[in-house]
Structures are given as C-alpha cells and as structure tokens.
C-alpha positions in Angstrom: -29.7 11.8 4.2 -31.3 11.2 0.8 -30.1 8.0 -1.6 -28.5 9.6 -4.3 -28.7 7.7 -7.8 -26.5 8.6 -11.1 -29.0 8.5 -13.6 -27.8 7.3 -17.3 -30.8 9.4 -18.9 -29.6 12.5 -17.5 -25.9 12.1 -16.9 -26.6 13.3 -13.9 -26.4 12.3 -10.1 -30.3 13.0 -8.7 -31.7 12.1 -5.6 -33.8 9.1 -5.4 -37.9 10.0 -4.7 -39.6 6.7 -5.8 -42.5 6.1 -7.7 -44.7 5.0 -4.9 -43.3 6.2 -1.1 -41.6 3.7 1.0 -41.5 1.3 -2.1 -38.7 0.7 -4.8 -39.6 -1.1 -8.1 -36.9 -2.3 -10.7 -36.6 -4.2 -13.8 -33.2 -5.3 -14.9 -32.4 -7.1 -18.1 -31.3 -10.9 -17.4 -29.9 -13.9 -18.9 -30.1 -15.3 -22.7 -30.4 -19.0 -21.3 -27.9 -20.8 -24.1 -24.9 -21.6 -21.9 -23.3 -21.4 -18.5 -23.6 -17.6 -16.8 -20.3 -16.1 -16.5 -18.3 -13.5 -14.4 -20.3 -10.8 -16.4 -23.8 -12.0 -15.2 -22.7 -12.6 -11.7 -21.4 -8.5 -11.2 -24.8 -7.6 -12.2 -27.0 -9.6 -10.0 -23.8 -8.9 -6.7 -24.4 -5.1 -7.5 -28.3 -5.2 -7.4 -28.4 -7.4 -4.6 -26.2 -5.2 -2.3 -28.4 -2.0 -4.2 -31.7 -4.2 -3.0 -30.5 -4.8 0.4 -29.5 -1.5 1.1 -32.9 0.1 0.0 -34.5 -2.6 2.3 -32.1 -1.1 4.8 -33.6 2.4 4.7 -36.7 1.2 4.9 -38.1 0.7 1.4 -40.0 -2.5 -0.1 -38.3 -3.7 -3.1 -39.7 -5.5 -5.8 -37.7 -6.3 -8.8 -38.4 -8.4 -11.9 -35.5 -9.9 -14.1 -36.2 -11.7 -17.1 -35.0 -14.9 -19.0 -34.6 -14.2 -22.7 -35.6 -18.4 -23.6 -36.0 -17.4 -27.4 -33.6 -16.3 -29.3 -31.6 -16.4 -32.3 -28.3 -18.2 -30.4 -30.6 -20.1 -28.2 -32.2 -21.5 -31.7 -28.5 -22.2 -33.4 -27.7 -23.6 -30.2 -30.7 -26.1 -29.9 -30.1 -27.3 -33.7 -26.0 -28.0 -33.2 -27.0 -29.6 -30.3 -30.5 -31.6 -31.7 -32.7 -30.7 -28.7 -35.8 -28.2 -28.4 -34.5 -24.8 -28.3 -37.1 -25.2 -25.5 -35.3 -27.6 -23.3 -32.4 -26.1 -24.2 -33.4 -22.7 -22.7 -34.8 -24.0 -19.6 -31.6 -25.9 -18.9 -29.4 -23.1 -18.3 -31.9 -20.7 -16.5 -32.4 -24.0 -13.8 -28.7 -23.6 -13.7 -27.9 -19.6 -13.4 -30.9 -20.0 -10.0 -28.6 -22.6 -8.7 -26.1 -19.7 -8.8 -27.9 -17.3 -7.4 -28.4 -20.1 -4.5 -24.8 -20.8 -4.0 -24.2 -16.9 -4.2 -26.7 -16.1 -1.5 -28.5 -13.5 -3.6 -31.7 -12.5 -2.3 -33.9 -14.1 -4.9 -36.3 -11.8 -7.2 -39.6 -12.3 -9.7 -38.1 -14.1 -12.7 -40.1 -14.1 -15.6 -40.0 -16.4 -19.0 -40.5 -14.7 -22.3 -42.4 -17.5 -23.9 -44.6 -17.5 -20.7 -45.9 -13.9 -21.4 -46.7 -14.1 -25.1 -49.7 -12.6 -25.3 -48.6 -9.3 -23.8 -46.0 -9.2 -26.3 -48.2 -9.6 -29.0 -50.9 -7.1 -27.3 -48.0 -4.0 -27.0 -46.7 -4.8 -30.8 -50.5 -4.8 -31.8 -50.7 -1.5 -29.7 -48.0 -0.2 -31.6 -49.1 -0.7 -35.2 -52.9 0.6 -34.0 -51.2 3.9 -33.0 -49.2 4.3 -36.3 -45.2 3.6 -34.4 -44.5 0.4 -36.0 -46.0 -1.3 -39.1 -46.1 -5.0 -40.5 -44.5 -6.4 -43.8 -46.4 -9.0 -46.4 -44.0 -11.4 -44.8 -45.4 -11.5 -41.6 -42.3 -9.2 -39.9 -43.3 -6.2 -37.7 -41.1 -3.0 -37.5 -40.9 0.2 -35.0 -40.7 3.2 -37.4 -37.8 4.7 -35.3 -38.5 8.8 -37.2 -42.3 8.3 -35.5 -40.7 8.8 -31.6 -39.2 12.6 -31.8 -37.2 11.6 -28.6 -34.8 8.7 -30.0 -31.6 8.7 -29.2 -32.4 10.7 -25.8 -30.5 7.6 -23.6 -27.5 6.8 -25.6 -26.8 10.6 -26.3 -26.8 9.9 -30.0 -27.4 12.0 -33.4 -30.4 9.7 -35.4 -28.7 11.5 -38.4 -24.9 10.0 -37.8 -26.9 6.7 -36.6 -29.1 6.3 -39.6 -25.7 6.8 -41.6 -24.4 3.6 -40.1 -27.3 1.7 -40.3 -27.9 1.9 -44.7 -24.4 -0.6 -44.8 -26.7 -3.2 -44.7 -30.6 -1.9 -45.5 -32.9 -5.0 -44.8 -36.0 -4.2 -47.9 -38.7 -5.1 -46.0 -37.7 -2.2 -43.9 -39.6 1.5 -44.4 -36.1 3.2 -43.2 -32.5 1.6 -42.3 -32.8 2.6 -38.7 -36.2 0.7 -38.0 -36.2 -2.6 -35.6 -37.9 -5.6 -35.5 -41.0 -5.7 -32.9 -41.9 -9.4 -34.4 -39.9 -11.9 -36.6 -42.2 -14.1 -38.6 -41.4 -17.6 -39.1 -38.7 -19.3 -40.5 -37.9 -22.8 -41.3 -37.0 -25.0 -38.4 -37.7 -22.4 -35.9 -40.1 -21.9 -32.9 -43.3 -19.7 -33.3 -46.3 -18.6 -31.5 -49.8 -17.0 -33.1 -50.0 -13.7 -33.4 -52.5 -10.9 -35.9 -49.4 -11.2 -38.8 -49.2 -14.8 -38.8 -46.8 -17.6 -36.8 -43.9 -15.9 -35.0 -41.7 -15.0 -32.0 -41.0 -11.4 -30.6 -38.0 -9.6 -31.7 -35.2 -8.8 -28.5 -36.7 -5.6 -27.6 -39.9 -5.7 -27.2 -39.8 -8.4 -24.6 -38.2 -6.1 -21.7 -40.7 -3.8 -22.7 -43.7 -6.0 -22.7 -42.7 -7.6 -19.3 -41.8 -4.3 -17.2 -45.3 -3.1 -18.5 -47.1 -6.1 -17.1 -45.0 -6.9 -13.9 -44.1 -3.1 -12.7 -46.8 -0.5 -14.6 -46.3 2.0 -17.0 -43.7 4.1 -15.3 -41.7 2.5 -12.9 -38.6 3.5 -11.0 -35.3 1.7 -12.0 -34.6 0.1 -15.1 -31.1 -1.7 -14.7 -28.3 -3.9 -17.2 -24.9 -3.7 -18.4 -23.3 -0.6 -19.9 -23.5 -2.6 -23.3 -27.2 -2.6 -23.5 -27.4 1.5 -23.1 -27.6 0.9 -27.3 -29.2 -0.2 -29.1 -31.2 -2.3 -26.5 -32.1 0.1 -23.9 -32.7 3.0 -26.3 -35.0 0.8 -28.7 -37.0 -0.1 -24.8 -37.9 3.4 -24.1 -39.0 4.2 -27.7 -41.0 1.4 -28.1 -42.6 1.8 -24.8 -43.4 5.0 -24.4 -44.9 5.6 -27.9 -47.3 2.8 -26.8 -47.8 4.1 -23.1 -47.1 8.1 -24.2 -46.0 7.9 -20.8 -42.4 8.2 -19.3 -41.3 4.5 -18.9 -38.4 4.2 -16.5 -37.3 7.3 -14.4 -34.0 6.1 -13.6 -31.3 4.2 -15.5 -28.7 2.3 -13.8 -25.5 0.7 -16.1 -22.8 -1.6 -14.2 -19.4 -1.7 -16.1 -18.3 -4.7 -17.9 -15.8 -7.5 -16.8 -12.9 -7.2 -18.8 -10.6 -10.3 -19.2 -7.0 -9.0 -20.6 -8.1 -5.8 -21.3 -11.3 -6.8 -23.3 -15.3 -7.3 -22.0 -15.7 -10.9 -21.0 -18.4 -12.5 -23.6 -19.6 -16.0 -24.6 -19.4 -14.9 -27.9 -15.4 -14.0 -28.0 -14.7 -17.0 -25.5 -13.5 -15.1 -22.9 -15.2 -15.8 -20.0 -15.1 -18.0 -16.4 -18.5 -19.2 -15.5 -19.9 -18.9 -12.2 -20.0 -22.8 -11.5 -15.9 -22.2 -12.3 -15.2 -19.6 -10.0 -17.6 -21.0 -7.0 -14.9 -24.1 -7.5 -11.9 -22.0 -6.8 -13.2 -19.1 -4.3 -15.7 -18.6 -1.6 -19.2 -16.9 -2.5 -18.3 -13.9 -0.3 -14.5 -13.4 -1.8 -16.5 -13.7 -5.1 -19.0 -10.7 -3.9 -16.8 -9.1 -1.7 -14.4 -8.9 -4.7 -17.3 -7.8 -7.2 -18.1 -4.9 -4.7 -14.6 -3.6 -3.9 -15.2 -1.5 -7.0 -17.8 0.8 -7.9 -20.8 -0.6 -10.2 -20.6 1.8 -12.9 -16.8 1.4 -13.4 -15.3 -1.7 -15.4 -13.2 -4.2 -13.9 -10.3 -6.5 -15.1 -10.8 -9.7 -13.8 -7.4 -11.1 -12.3 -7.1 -14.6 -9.6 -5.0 -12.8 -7.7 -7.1 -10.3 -6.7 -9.9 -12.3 -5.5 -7.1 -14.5 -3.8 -6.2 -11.2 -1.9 -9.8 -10.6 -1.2 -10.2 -14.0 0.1 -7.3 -13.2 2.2 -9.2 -10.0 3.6 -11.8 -12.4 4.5 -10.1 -14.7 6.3 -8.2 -11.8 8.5 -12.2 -10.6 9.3 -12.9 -13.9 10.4 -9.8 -14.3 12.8 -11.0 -11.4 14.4 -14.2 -11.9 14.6 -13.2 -15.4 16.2 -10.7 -14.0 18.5 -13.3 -11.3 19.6 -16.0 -13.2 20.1 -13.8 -15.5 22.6 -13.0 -11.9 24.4 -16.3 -10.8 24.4 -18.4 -13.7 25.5 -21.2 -13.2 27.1 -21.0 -9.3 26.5 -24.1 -7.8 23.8 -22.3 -5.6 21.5 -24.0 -2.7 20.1 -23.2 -1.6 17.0 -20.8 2.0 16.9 -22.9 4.7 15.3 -20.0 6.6 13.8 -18.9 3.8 11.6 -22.7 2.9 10.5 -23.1 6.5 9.6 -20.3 6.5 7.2 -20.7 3.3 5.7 -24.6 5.0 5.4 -23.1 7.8 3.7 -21.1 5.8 1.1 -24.3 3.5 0.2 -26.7 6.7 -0.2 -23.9 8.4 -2.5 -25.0 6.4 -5.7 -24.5 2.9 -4.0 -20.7 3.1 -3.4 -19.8 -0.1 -2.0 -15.9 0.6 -2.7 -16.0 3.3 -0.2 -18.4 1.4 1.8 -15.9 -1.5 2.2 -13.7 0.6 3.2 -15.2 2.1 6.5 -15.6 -2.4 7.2 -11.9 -2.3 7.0 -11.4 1.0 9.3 -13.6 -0.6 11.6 -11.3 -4.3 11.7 -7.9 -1.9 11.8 -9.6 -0.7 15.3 -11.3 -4.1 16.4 -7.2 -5.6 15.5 -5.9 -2.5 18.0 -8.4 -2.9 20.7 -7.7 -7.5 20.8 -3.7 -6.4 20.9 -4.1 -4.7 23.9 -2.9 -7.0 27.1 -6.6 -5.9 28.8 -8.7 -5.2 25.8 -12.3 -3.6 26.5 -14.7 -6.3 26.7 -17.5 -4.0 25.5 -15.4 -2.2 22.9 -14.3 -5.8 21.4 -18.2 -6.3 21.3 -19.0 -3.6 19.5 -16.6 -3.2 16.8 -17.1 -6.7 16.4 -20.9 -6.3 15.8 -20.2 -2.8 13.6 -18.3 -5.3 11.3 -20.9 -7.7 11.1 -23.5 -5.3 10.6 -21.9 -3.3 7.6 -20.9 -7.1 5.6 -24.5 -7.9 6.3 -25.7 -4.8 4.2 -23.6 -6.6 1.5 -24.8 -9.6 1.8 -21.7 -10.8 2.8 -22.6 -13.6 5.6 -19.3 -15.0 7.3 -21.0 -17.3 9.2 -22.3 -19.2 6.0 -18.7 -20.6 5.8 -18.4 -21.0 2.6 -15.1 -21.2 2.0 -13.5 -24.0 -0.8 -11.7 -25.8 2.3 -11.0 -28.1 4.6 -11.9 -26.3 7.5 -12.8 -28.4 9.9 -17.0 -27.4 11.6 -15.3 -29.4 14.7 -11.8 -27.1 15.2 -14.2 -24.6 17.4 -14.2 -27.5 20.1 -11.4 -28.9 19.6 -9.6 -25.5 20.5 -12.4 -25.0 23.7 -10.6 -28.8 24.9 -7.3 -27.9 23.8 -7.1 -24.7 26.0 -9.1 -26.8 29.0 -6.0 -29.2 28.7 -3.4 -26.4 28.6 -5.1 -25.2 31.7 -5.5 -28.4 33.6 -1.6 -28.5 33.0 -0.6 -25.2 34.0 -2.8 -25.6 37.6 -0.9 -28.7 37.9 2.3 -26.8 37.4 3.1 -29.4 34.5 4.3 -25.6 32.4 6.7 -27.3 30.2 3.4 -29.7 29.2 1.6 -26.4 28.4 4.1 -25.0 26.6 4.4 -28.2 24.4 0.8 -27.7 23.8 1.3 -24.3 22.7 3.8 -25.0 20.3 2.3 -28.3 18.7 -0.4 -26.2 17.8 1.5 -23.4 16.3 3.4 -25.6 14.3 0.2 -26.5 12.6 -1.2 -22.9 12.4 -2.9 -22.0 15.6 -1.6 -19.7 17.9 -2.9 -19.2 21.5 -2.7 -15.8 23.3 -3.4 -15.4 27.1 -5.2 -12.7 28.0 -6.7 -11.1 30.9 -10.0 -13.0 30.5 -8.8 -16.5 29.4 -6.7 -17.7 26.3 -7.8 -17.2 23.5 -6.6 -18.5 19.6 -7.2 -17.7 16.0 -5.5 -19.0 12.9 -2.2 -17.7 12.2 -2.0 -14.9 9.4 
C-alpha cells in the first residue's frame, strides 16, 4: 500500500513517489533561538519524528535538515535588554532546545546555523537581482519584486490583488511596490552584519530557508515542513524566491502541523502563553508527552489541557502493567508479532501519517493482550505475541517503554524485589505456613501490588 501525503500546495491528498527511489528528503523550518522552546516546537519535531520513523519503516532513507534562525530581529532586542552578543545569546537556546530533543528521544537530524551558511545566502540574493526578481536600494536593502513571479500566492490560496490592498497601510519607500519583501536588511546601528555586494548586512527571514534547502537538499526536494502559521507569508515568500532563482519547482510536497492552542488561543512567546519543554519534561514522562502529541492528527490543532496528558500518562502506565504481567506469563516464549494488527496500524500510518488512528489499533491490541492475561490458563504464545504487537507499533512512534522515563519514584530494584517476594510466598505455602502467605499477599496490596496465581507461576503488576 502506497504512503499517502495531504499536500498543502494542492489541497489535495496524493500518493507519496519521492524524489530519488528508496530515499526521503525534508526540510522543516526550526527554532528562532531567543528563549526556551515551547509546547508548539515540541509537536512539530514529535510529528516528524514519528513521520521519519515510519518512512524508515517502509524502507526509505530519510534525510532531513532543520534550521536555527540565530539572527533575528527578537534575537537582536533580546541580546541588547539582556547586554550579551546577540551571538551568545542565539547559541544558548539552540544548546538548550538539542537537550530537548535528547530528553525527548527524537531521532536527531542535520541542523544547520544561519550565520554559518552566509555566503549562500548572499550568492541566491545575488542570483536574484542578476536575473531581474529582486533589486537593491541606495541604502544597502535588497527586495524580491513579488509582480516578477506570475505564480505568487499559489500556496496560501490568495488573490495578490486583495493582498497588495492590505499591504499599502504601511508602504515602506524604499520599496518598488507595497507587497515586495526583504531578501537583505542593511545595517543598522548596534546590530550584527556580514559583507555582502550592497554593503554590511544580515539576510532577511525568508531567504534563509531558501538558501539552506538549496545547499543541503538540491533544487527540488521532496517535503518542505512547519507550522500551519508559516503557510503565509513565510512559506509563500520561500517558493517565490526560490524558484525564480532555480526556475525550477522547489518543494513537491507541503506538510502543515496545527497549532497548540492554550485557552482557546495559539500558544506563542510573543502573547505569553506558552509551557516550555524543560516545564513539561518536569511534570510528565517523554512518552506521555509524545504519546499525548500524537493522539491527534498533525494537521489538526490541539488545546493543550494537564489533564489530558495526565490521562495519557495513565494509558501508559496500564500498557506497562501489561506488558509486565505478560512478560512474567510468557517467559522464555519468543513472541511474534500478529500480522493483522501491524497491517492496520500500517494502514493508518500510510493514510497521510495518522497516528490518532494508529494509536488506536496499540489500544485494540492491549484490550486483547488484558483478555487473554485474565483468563485462569492464558496462552503462553498468544500473551507473547500481543505483547510484542504492542511493543512493535509504540516503537514506530518512538515511544520506548523500556526508557522508563517516568517523573517517579519508581524503584529500578521493585523487579527483584517482587522475583524474592513471590520465592518467599512460595517457600511458605510448600511449608503449609498459608496464613504467612496470605499475610504476604495482602501487605503488598496494601501498598499497591497485587499478586495473581496462575497456571504457570504467580505473577504481579501494580494495581490500576
């Protein structure tokens, strides 16, 4: 079955042929390093991660470049409130959103600076001007003439007409027309600035992504990823730019997550609305935190509520009981995964990447693994099975229960304290010392731990 993708420059669900066969190249827009990464950032690199690892799945060799944004206007506000090199600043907060990536256990990707790749910033602007699609100012600034690419507007579904309407509310004069964008800001007092053909400068926000695709992934690649927000101006401004420089298509398929909403509106640093990564890591697990982040589909927006990562955490810890109390059944017994439930977690994935429904054939799966441990003689090999189905599918997600990440006090020794609890409880029942075994039973329940005797041996798990 073909991996089908929905495709933002055609509104249209297409199925995926790649660029180059058996190899998947993306680009997605990253971080503006000038504070903490929030809720917002983490969905985006979740989504893609689970979208990488299931490509890897069926077969493909991914490569995918994100960038770090280190100049920009609120990175250079930032580094003057604060009195350190907008510099230092920058390279602060990217250390920091890699350290959570690391304590998310997302697979990591090329990451690329923009003040490390300022010559081919300056080489595509220069491009541009040659070929007639942008032109500089006496003051050093370099525009794209937006009426030079026929095609404008072609991503965002918009009417140049209504948007050159908006943009005359505030004409900048250096401008040739309203609706033209910056390629290259000279300049200005008290700011950083790198050489370029129109004097000391730094590249304006769009031609960066374009600049960096072009050198990391070629002139057409296959996915070009980022937040529903940057569809406009952001995305819109990266295919003009680019292909009137390339005259080639740049990105053949568009991918948009949905924003995280906090009360209703998108979470932002600039409204104040927002939990940080390093926040939430404090409170939840990494995989409640994906797990949560995946339970709904990537292009739909999400209000983000405690509770319902507490519930997802909950989820969690019911999959790990199981899994405990299964592997105890099934020891020494190779499970094989059970085709029918890998097929239709498969089919969920290749329909544009839906994890929701995909999450949902892990949770069929537990319902049956939970009916097959109730029974008094459970099937060895069927425990075994569903057991490694369920491991399987959270695997494809990235979701690794054996990391034990959980915010707890779980103790790494309870394993063998249970495996000498039982022997005890044993030794006293062979010794016909029941009323000792049953006190053993019940001191442990009382604390959470419940035993269940079974066919094979007792077995325990932590009570729901």
């Amino acid at each position: 079955m073909p991996i089908t993708v929905w495709n933002t420059l055609t509104h249209a669900k297409e199925e995926f042929s790649p660029r180059d066969k058996g190899k998947v190249s993306i680009y997605a827009c990253g971080l503006t390093p000038q504070g903490p990464a929030h809720l917002g950032h983490l969905r985006g690199a979740v989504v893609f991660d689970a979208i990488r690892r299931w490509f890897t799945a069926r077969g493909f060799d991914v490569t995918m470049v994100q960038n770090f944004t280190d100049v920009d206007d609120k990175i250079i506000r930032k580094s003057n409130d604060e009195g350190v090199p907008a510099a230092e600043l920058a390279e602060r907060f990217a250390k920091a959103y890699l350290e959570d990536w690391a304590a998310l256990g997302i697979t990591p990707v090329t990451f690329v600076k923009v003040t490390e790749n300022m010559e081919s910033i300056v080489q595509l602007t220069k491009d541009l001007v040659d070929n007639g699609h942008a032109y500089a100012t006496p003051e050093g600034d370099v525009y794209f003439s937006v009426k030079s690419f026929a095609e404008y507007g072609k991503l965002s579904r918009r009417d140049p007409a209504e948007m050159e309407a908006g943009a005359r509310i505030d004409v900048d004069p250096s401008k040739r027309d309203p609706m033209d964008f910056a390629l290259w800001k000279a300049q200005r007092p008290g700011e950083p600035a790198w050489p370029s053909p129109w004097g000391l400068g730094r590249p304006g926000w769009h031609i960066e992504c374009s600049a960096l695709s072009l050198k990391f992934l070629g002139k057409t690649f296959d996915i070009h990823a980022g937040g529903v927000d940057l569809v406009f101006p952001h995305h819109e401004n990266e295919i003009a730019q680019t292909e009137a420089a390339t005259g080639e298509q740049f990105a053949r398929y568009w991918m948009h997550w949905g924003s995280v909403n906090l009360a209703g509106e998108k979470m932002s640093k600039s409204v104040g609305n927002f939990f940080t990564i390093r926040e939430l890591l404090g409170a939840f697990s990494a995989e409640a935190l994906r797990l949560y982040v995946l339970s709904s589909h990537y292009r739909s927006p999400i209000d983000y509520a405690p509770e319902r990562v507490r519930e997802t955490s909950r989820a969690l810890d019911r999959v790990r009981t199981a899994l405990d109390v299964a592997a105890q059944i099934s020891s020494g017994v190779a499970g094989k995964p059970v085709q029918s439930y890998v097929d239709q977690f498969g089919a969920a994935m290749d329909d544009d990447f839906n994890t929701a429904g995909a999450i949902g054939v892990v949770y069929e799966t537990l319902a049956d693994l939970n009916r097959e441990i109730a029974r008094p003689e459970a099937d060895r090999g069927t425990v075994s099975n569903l057991a490694s189905t369920i491991t399987l599918l959270l695997s494809y997600l990235g979701v690794n229960l054996a990391a034990q990440s959980e915010p707890s006090s779980q103790n790494d020794d309870l394993p063998r304290l249970m495996d000498l609890a039982i022997a005890w409880r044993k030794a006293a029942r062979a010794a016909k010392q029941y009323a000792l075994s049953d006190q053993i039973r019940d001191d442990l329940k009382s604390i959470g731990i419940i035993l269940e005797d079974r066919p094979h041996g007792t077995t325990w798990r932590r009570e729901a």
